[in-house]
C-alpha positions as a printed Julia matrix, in Angstrom:
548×3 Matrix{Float64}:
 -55.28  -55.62   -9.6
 -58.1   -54.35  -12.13
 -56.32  -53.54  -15.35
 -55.5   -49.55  -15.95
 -54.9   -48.77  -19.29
 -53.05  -45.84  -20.61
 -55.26  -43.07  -22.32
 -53.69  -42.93  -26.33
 -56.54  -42.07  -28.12
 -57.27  -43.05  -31.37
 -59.56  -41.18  -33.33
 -63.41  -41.95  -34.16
 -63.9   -44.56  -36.96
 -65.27  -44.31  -40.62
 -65.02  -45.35  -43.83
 -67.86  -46.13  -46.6
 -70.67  -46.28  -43.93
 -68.24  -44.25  -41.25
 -67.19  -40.58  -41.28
 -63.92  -40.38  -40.3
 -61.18  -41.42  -42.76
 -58.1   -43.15  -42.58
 -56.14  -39.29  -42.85
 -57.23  -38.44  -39.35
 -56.19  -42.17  -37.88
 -52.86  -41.36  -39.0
 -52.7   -37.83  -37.93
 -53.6   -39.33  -34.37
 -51.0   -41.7   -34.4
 -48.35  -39.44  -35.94
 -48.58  -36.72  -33.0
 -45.25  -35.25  -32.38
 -45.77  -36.26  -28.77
 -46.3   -39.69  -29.76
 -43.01  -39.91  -32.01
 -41.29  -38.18  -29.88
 -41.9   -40.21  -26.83
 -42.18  -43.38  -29.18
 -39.53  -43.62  -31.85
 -39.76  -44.05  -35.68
 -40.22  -48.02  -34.86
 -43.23  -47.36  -32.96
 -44.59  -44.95  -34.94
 -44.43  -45.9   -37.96
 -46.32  -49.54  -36.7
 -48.86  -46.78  -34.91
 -49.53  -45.59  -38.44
 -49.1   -48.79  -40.57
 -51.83  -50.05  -37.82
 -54.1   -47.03  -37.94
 -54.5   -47.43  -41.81
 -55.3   -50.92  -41.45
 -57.88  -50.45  -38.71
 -59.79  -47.88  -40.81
 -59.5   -50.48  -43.76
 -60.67  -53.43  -42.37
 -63.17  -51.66  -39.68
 -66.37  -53.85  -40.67
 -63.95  -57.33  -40.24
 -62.87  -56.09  -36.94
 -66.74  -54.92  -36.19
 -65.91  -51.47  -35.52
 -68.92  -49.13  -36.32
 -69.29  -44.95  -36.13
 -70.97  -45.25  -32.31
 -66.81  -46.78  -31.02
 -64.0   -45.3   -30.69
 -60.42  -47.08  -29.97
 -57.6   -46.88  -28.41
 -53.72  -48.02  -28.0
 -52.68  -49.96  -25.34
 -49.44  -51.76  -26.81
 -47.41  -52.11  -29.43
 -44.86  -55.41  -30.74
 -42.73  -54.53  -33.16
 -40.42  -57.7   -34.35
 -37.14  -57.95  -34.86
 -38.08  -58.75  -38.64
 -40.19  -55.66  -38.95
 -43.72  -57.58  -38.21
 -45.82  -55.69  -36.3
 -48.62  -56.22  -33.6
 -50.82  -53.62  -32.21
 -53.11  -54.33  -29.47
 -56.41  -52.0   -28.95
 -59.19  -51.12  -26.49
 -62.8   -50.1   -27.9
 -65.51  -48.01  -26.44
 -68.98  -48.23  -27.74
 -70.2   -44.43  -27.21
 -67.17  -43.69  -24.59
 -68.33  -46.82  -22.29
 -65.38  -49.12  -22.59
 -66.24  -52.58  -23.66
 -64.85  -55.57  -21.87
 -64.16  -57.91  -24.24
 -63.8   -55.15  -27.35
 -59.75  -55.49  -27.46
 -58.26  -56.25  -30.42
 -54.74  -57.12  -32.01
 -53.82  -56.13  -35.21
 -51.27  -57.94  -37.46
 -48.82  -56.19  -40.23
 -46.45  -57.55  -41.98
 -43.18  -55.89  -42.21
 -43.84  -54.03  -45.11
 -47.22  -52.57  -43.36
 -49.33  -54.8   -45.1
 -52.34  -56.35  -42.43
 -51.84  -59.68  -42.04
 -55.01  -60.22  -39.56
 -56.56  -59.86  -36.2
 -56.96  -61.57  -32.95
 -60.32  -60.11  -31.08
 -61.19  -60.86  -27.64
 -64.77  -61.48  -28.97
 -66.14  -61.5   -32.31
 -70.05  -60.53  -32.14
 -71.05  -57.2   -33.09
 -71.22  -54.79  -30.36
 -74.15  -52.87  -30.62
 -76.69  -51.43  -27.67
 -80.35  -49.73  -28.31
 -79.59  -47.77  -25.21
 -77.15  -47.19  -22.77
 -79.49  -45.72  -19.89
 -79.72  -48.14  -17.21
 -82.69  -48.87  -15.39
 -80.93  -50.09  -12.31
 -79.47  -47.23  -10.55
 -75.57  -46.68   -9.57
 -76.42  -46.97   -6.34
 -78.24  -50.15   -6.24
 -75.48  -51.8    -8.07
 -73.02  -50.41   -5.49
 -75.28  -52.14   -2.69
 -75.21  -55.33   -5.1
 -71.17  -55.14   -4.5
 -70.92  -54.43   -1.81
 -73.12  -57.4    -0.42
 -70.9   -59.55   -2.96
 -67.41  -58.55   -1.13
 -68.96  -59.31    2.07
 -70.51  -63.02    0.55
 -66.05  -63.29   -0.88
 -65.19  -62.7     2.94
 -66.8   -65.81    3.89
 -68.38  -64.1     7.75
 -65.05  -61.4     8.13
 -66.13  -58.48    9.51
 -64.98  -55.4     7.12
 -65.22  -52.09    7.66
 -64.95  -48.99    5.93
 -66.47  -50.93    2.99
 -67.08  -48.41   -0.45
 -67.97  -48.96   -3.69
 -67.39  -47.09   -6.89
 -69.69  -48.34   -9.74
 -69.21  -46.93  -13.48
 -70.93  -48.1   -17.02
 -69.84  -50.44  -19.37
 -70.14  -52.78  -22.19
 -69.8   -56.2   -21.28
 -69.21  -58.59  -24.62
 -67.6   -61.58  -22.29
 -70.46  -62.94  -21.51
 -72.53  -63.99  -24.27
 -74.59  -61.11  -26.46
 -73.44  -57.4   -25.51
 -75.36  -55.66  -22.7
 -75.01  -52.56  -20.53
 -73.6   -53.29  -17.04
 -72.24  -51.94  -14.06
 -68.29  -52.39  -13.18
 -67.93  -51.63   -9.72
 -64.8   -52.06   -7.6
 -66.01  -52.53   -3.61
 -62.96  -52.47   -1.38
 -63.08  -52.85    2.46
 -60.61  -53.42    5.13
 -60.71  -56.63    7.1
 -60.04  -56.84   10.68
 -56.53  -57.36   10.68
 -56.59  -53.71    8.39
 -55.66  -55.48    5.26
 -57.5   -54.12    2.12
 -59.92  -56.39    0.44
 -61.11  -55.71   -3.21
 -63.26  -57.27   -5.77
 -64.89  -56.41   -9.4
 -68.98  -57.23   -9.83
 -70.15  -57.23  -13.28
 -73.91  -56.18  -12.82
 -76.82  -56.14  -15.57
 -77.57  -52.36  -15.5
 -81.17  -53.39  -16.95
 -82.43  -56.54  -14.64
 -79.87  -55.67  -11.71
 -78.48  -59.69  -12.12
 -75.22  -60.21  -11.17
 -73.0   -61.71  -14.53
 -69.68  -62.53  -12.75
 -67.12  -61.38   -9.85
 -63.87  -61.33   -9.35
 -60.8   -60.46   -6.8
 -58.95  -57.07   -7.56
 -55.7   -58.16   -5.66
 -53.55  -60.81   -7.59
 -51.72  -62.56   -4.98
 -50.05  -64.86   -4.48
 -50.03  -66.98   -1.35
 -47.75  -66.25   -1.71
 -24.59  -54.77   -1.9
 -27.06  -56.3     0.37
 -27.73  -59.71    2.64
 -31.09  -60.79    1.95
 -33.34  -63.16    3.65
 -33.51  -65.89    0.48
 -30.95  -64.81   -1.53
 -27.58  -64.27   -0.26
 -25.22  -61.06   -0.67
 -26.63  -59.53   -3.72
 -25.35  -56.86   -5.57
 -27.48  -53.2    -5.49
 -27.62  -50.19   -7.67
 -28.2   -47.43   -5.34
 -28.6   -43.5    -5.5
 -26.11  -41.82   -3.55
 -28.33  -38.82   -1.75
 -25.8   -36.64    0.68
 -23.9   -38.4     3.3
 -26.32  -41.42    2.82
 -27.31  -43.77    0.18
 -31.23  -44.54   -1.09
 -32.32  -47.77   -2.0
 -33.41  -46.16   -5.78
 -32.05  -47.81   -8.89
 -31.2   -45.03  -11.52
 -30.27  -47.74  -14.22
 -33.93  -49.29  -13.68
 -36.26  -46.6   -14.26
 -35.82  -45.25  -10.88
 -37.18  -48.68   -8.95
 -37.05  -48.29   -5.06
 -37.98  -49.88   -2.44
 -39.73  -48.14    0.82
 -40.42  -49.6     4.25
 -44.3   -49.2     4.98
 -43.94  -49.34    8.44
 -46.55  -52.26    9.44
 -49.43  -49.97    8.56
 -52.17  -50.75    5.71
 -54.53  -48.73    3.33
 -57.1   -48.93    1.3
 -56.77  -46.97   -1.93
 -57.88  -48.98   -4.9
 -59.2   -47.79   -8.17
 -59.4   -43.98   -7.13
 -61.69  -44.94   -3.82
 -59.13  -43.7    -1.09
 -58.76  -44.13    2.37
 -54.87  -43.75    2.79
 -51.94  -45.05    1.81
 -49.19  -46.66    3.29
 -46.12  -44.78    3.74
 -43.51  -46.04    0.91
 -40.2   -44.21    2.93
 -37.31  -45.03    1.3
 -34.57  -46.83    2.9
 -31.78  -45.12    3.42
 -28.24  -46.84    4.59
 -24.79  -44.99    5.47
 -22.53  -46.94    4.37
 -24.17  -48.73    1.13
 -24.16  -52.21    2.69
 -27.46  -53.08    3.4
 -29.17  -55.9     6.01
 -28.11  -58.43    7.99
 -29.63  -61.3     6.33
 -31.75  -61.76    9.38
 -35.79  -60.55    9.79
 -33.95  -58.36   12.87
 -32.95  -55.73   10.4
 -35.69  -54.19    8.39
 -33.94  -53.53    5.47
 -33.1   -56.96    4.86
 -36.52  -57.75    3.32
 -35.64  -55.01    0.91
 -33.3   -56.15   -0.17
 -35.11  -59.15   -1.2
 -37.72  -56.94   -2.85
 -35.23  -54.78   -4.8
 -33.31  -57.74   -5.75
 -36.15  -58.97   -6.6
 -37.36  -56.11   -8.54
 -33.66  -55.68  -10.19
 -34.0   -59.47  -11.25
 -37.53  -59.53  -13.08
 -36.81  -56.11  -14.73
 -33.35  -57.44  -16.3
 -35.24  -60.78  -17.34
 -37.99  -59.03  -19.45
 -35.26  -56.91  -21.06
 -32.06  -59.05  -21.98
 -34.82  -62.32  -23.0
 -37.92  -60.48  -24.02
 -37.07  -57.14  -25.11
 -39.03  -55.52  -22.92
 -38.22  -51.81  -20.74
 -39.78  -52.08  -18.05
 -43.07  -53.96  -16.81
 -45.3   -51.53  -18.39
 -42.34  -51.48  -21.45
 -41.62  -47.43  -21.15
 -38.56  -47.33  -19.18
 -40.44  -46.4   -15.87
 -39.74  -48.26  -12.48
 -42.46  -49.49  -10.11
 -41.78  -49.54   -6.52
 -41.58  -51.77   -3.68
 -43.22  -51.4     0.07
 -42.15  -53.87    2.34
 -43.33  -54.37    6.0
 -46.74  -54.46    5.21
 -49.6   -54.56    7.62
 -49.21  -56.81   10.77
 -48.41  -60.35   10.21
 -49.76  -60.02    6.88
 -49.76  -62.95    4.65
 -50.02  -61.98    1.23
 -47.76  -60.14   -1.4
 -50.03  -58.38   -4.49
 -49.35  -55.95   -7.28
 -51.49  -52.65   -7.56
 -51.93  -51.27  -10.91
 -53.01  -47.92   -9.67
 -49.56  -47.33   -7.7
 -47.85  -49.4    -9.95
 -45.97  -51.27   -7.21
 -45.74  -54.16   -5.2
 -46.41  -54.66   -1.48
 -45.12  -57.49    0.89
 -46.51  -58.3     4.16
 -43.96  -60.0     6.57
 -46.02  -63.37    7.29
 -46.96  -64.4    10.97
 -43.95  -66.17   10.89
 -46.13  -69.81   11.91
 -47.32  -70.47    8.06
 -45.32  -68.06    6.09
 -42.13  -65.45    7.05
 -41.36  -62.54    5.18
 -43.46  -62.74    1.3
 -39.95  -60.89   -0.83
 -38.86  -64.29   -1.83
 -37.29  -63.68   -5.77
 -39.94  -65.83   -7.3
 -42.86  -64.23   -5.45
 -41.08  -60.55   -6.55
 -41.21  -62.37  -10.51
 -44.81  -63.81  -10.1
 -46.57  -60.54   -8.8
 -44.76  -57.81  -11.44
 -45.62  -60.25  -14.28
 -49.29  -59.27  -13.28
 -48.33  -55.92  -14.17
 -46.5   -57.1   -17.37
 -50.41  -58.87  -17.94
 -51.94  -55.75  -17.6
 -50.3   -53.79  -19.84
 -50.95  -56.86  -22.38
 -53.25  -58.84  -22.77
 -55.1   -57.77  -19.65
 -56.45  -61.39  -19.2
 -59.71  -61.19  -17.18
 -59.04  -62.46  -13.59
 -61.94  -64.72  -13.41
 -62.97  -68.16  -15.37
 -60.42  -69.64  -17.29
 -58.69  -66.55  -18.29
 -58.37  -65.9   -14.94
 -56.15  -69.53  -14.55
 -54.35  -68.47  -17.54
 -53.54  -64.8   -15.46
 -52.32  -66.36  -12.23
 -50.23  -69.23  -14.47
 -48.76  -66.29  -16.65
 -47.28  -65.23  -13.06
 -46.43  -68.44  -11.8
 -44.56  -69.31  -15.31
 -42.77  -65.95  -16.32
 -41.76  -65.65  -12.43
 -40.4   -69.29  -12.31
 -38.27  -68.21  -15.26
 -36.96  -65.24  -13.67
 -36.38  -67.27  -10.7
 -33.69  -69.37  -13.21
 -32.79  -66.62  -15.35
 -31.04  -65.1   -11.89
 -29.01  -67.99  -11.43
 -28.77  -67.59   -7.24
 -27.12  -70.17   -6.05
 -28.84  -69.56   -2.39
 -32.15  -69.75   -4.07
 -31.65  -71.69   -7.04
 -34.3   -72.44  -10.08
 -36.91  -75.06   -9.74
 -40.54  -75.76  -10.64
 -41.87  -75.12   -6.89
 -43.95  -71.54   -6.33
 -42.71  -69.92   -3.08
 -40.62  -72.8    -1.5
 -38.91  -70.08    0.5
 -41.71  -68.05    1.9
 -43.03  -71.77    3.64
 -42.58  -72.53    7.02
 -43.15  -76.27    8.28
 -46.61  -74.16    9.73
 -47.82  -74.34    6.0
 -47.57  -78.12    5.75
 -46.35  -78.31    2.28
 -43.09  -77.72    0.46
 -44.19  -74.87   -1.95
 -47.61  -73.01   -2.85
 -47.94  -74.77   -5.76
 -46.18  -77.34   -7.93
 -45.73  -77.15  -11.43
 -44.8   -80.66  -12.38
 -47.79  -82.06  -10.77
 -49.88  -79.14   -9.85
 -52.67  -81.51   -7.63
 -49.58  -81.96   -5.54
 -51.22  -78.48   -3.69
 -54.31  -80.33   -2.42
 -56.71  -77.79   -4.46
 -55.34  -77.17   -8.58
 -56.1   -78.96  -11.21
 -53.59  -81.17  -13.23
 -55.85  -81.47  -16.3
 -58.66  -79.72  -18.54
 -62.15  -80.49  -17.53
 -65.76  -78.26  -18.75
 -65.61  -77.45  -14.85
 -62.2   -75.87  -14.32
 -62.89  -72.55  -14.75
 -65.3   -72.69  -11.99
 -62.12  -73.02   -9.58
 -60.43  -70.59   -7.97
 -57.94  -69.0   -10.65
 -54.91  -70.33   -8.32
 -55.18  -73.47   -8.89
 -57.46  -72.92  -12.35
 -53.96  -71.9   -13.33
 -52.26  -75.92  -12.66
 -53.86  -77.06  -16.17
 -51.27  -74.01  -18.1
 -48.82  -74.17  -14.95
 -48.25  -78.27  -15.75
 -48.67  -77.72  -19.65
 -45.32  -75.38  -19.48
 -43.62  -77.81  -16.95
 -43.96  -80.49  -19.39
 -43.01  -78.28  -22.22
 -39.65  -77.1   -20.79
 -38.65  -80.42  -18.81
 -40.97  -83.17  -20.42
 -42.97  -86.23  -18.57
 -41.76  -88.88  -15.94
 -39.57  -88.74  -12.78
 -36.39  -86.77  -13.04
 -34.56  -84.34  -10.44
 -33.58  -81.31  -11.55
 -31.27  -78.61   -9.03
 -31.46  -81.43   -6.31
 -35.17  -81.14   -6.51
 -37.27  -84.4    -7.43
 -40.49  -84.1   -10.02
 -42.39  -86.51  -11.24
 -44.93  -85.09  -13.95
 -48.0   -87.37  -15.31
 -50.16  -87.04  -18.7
 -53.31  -86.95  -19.3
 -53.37  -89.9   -22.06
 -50.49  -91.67  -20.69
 -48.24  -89.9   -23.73
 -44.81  -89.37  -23.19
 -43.52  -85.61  -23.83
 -40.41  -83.78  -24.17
 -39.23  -81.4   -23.12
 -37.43  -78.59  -25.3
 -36.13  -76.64  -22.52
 -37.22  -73.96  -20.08
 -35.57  -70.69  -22.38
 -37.59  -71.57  -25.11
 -40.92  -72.36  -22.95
 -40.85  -68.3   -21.94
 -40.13  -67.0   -25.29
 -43.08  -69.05  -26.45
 -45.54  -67.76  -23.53
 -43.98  -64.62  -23.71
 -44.8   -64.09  -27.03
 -48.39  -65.75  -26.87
 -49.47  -63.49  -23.99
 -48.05  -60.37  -25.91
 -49.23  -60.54  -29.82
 -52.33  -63.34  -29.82
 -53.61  -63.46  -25.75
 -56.71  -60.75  -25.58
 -59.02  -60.09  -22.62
 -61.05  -63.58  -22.55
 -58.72  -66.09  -23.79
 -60.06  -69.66  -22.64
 -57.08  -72.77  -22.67
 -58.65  -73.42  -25.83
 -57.41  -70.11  -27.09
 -53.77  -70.42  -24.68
 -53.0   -73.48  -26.9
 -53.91  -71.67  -29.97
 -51.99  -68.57  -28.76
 -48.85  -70.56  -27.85
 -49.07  -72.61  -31.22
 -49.35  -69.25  -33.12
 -46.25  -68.21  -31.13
 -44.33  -71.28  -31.68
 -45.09  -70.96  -35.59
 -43.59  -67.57  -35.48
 -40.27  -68.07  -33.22
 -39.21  -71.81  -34.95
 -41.4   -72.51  -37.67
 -44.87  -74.72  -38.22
 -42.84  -78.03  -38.99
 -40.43  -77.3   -35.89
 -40.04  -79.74  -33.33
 -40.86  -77.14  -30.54
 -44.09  -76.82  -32.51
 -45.31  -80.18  -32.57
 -43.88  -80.24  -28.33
 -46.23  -77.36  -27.79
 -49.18  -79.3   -29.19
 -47.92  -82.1   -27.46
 -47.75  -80.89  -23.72
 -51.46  -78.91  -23.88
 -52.54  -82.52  -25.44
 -51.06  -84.13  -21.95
 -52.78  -81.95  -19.9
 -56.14  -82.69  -21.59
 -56.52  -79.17  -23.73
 -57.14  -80.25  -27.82
């Protein structure tokens, strides 16, 4: 989904040449709500950060007519500290105008990574093409995505921005059109129109999916953390923010980005006796099972190996809806519930979507959103969907199932012989999927971002596991290069801290595979040093899959 980003206000910039001073930045950051909710960690990077920003506002190209704003904060375990920020250029937010500042431990700025480096500056921000004629423009671009299916109940909901992706800054329209197709499934996409010539600029899909004690369907008896409620027993996780999971009884909706239809019920499952499913598609609350397994799984990952509470990293749990639609074949992640949905498949090319590395791949979207928000179209939108398909691979191993054990395929259990291939996608040879790219070209970013994503998808396969034929969990790979090198591999725990790490300090808005390897190399540098051998690997595998 289209990224939402929490509302922490900084204050308006300026120093020599603008107004505001470097006092007020750190009253902002110092609010008692803030430290309160935050901690002396946080806060005292919020204020560290705010100094810096007001010192170094011409380098970072902030000017009296933008305003910022907070949307994460890094703070390492040696004190370093990494705050990321959104920008407004007179309160129209600016794609492309996030920022990440750099302090060293003692508070001292260190540098910036900025999602684009030109001066963002407008004579005007009147539009001469009207809201509504950008909404038609959408609209008609949804339909044009649905390649001839008939939608209905089709809206649109422009609003003006700043876009600074695309070459010198202009005014444009951002407006989400969502529809329902005629199976009642929602449909969503982002157009990026010219407010002055009316020119569309680029497009993309709001729904990341992927196509992507209790018996579950993939997993085996797993254990459960449930809320005991009465006589009965919820299927709510108190020691995980609260996660649940709720059966959405086959129906659909379309709410997306405030434009609301309905939504689909979320009623949580209940169970008497706190032993839930059968293991079989005959009881519904086997699939969530699956889904708060799932959900249990990724959330423990990002905590014990990244530090992390929580996808959006503030202790709160997301929730699940399984049972989604009718014969719907599509998981996705929506930022404005902040939960995930699973349809049950039509049971011919997929069965039910709650498979553990699906549950991994569509949450890290969320984890993306709250980072480095990386636009879902062009090459950052490869690098989105292979953030997924990497960090949820490695909660797929960091789980350890032995029903559904680790492996380098995407969705191997959600297949059905229907689908005519083992997996969605395949990491050691991504081209394996008919459609995704093993290698850089100047063209791959005009592919769809799933298989855009096989360039960064086969650069981390290499990384963790290295080049040639090998089998790994009973599972046989066979991963080429580029140049004909031969790589290797320094193991699959270090490949997530590296990404992991790259996607949450140095990754910003419009970061190109050119900017992934620099990210990752940056990342490397920090976690084992610049004459490490995991940093000459990393340069290594993106120099296999053609990215120098």
């Amino acid at each position: 989904m289209s990224r939402i980003r929490p509302h922490v206000r900084g204050s308006r910039l300026a120093t020599a040449g603008i107004a505001a001073t470097a006092a007020t930045l750190l009253a902002a950051a110092l609010s008692p709500a803030a430290d309160a909710a935050d901690g002396p960690s946080r806060a005292t990077a919020l204020a560290n950060a705010a100094s810096a920003v007001a010192d170094h506002a011409a380098g970072l190209g902030l000017t009296a007519t933008q305003d910022t704003s907070v949307r994460d904060v890094v703070v390492d375990e040696d004190g370093t500290q990494h705050v990321r920020y959104d920008r407004t250029f007179r309160r129209l937010p600016v794609l492309g105008g996030d920022f990440v500042v750099h302090l060293a431990s003692d508070g001292s700025y260190r540098g910036a990574d900025r999602a684009t480096t030109g001066t963002v500056s407008l004579a005007s921000i009147t539009p001469r093409v009207p809201a509504p004629e950008a909404a038609d423009a959408a609209l008609a671009a949804l339909r044009a995505a649905s390649r001839g299916t008939t939608l209905k109940q089709v809206k649109a909901k422009p609003h003006l921005v700043v876009d600074a992706l695309h070459g010198t800054p202009r005014l444009a329209w951002r407006t989400d059109a969502v529809g329902l197709d005629t199976l009642g499934n929602p449909v969503a996409r982002a157009v990026l129109t010219d407010a002055r010539t009316g020119a569309q600029i680029d497009a993309w899909d709001l729904i990341e999916t992927a196509t992507g004690d209790g018996a579950s369907l993939y997993g085996g008896t797993v254990p459960l953390e449930t809320t005991a409620s009465g006589s009965t027993y919820q299927l709510k996780d108190p020691t995980r923010g609260n996660t649940y999971t709720g059966d959405a009884a086959n129906k659909t909706d379309l709410c997306i980005f405030g434009i609301c239809f309905s939504r689909a019920p979320a009623t949580v499952f209940t169970d008497a006796d706190n032993h839930w499913g059968t293991g079989t598609t005959a009881d519904r609350s086997s699939a969530a099972v699956d889904a708060q397994y799932g959900t249990d799984e990724t959330w423990d990952y990002y905590k014990n190996v990244h530090g992390r509470n929580g996808i959006a990293g503030d202790g709160k749990g997301s929730y699940n809806r399984v049972h989604y639609g009718s014969n719907y074949n599509n998981a996705f992640w929506d930022d404005s519930c902040f939960c995930m949905t699973y349809g049950d498949g039509d049971g011919t090319t997929f069965g039910p979507l709650v498979a553990l590395d699906v549950a991994g791949h569509e949450m890290s979207h969320g984890v993306t959103s709250k980072t480095a928000a990386l636009t879902y179209s062009g090459e950052s939108g490869g690098l989105n969907e292979a953030t997924s398909d990497i960090l949820g691979t490695m909660v797929e191993w960091y789980a350890g199932n032995g029903a559904d054990a680790g492996d380098y395929l995407i969705g191997e259990k959600i297949v059905r012989p229907g689908f005519g291939k083992a997996a969605l996608r395949f990491m050691d040879k991504p081209s394996k999927d008919g459609n995704s790219a093993d290698y850089w070209s100047s063209s791959v970013g005009n592919l769809d971002v799933h298989y855009s994503s096989g360039v960064a998808n086969h650069f981390a396969y290499l990384l963790a596991e290295g080049s040639g034929a090998k089998t790994i969990n009973g599972v046989s790979y066979d991963s080429p290069t580029y140049n004909g090198s031969t790589v290797t591999g320094i193991g699959r725990d270090k490949v997530g801290k590296i990404w992991y790490r790259a996607l949450t300090v140095y990754m910003t808005s419009s970061t190109n595979y050119k900017g992934a390897r620099t990210a990752t190399l940056n990342a490397a540098k920090d976690l084992y040093g610049a004459t490490s051998a995991e940093y000459a690997a990393v340069a290594a595998a993106w120099t296999a899959v053609n990215v120098t």
